[in-house]
N, C-alpha and C positions, 0 to 999 in steps of 0.2 A: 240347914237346907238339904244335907246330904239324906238324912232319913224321909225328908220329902217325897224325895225321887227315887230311895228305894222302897218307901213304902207304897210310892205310887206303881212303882215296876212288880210290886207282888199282887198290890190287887189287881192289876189290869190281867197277869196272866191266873192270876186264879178267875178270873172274870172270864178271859177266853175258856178258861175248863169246865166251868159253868156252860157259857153257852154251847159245848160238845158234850154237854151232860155229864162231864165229870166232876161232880163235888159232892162234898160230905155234908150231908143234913143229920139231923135230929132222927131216930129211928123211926119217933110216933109218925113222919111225915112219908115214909117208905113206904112202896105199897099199893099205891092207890091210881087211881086213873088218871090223876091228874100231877103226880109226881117228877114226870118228865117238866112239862110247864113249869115249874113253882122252881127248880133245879137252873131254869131257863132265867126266869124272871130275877132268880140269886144272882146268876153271873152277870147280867145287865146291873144289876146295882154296883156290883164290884169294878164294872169297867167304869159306873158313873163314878164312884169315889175315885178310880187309881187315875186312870186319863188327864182329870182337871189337874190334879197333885200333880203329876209327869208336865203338862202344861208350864204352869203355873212355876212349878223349880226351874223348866228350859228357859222361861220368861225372865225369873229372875237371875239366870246366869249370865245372860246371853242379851236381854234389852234393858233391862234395869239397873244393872250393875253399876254405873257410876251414877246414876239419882239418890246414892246413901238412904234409902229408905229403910226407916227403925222396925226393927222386930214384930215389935207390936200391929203395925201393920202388917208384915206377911201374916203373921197371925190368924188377923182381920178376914184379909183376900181369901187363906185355905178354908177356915171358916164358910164364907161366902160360896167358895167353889165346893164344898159337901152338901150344901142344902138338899139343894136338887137329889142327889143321890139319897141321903137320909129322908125326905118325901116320898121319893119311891119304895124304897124300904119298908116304910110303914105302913104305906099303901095297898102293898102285894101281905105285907105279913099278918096285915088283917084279914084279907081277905082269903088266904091259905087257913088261918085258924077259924074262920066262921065255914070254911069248907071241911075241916077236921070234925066240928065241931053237927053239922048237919050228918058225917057217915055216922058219928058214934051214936046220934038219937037213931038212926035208922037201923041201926044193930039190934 
């Protein structure tokens, strides 16, 4: 449960660095007009993965803790609390590549 919550504590602040425009992309994705956004749209996913995780381990320290509930269900529940984030993920990441994908025919 410990890596939970620290893993939830790295996305969340690389998530904040996202939304102040500080993160590291791919070089093909530099550049362009629309680069700040897409940079934006990254750190929103990261805050949607790390937050629920952060959630979710305070949940289980702190309300759950004498329910004995088996592994396999937190498992279950982090699973459940990433969806959301991995939909938006996909979502924006398609839409970043068919916008790559419109400068380079216009080249």
């Amino acid at each position: 449960m410990n890596v939970m919550f620290i893993m939830g504590i790295f996305w969340t602040l690389y998530g904040i660095a996202g939304l102040l425009g500080y993160q590291n992309i791919p070089a093909k994705y530099k550049s362009h007009r629309w680069t700040k956004d897409m940079i934006r749209c990254q750190g929103k996913t990261w805050l949607m993965l790390g937050v629920p995780w952060i959630l979710l381990y305070l949940a289980a320290t702190f309300f759950f803790e004498d329910l004995n509930i088996k592994m396999g269900t937190w498992f279950l529940l982090a699973v459940v609390v990433t969806v959301p984030g991995l939909i938006y993920t996909v979502a924006w990441d398609r839409k970043y590549k068919e916008l790559l994908k419109e400068e380079r025919v216009d080249d």
